[in-house]
C-alpha positions, 0 to 999 in steps of 0.5 A, a space after each residue: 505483488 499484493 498488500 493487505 487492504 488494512 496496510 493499504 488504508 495505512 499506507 493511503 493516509 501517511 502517505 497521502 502527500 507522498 510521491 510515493 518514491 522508491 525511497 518513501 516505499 521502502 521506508 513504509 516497508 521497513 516500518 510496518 514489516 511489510 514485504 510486498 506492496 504495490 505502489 499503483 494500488 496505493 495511488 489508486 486507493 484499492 487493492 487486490 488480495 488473491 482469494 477476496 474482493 478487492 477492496 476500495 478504501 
């Protein structure tokens, strides 16, 4: 599963105190409509889009 790196840079800064449990995910996906994330790459401060570079933020 993939997030796009603008949602990725959104997610990195209001969450970046976060443990990034599973309830703060699905709060983050209900907020910002997103349907698919990774937690790991949120952690890491990087994603992998399909079809693009990835993308370190």
């Amino acid at each position: 599963m993939f997030v796009a790196w603008r949602d990725l840079r959104f997610a990195r800064g209001r969450f970046a105190q976060s443990s990034l449990d599973d309830a703060t995910v699905a709060a983050w996906r209900g907020t910002a409509g997103v349907t698919a994330v990774t937690p790991v790459g949120i952690a890491q401060g990087r994603a992998t889009v399909p079809g693009s570079d990835a993308v370190a933020v």
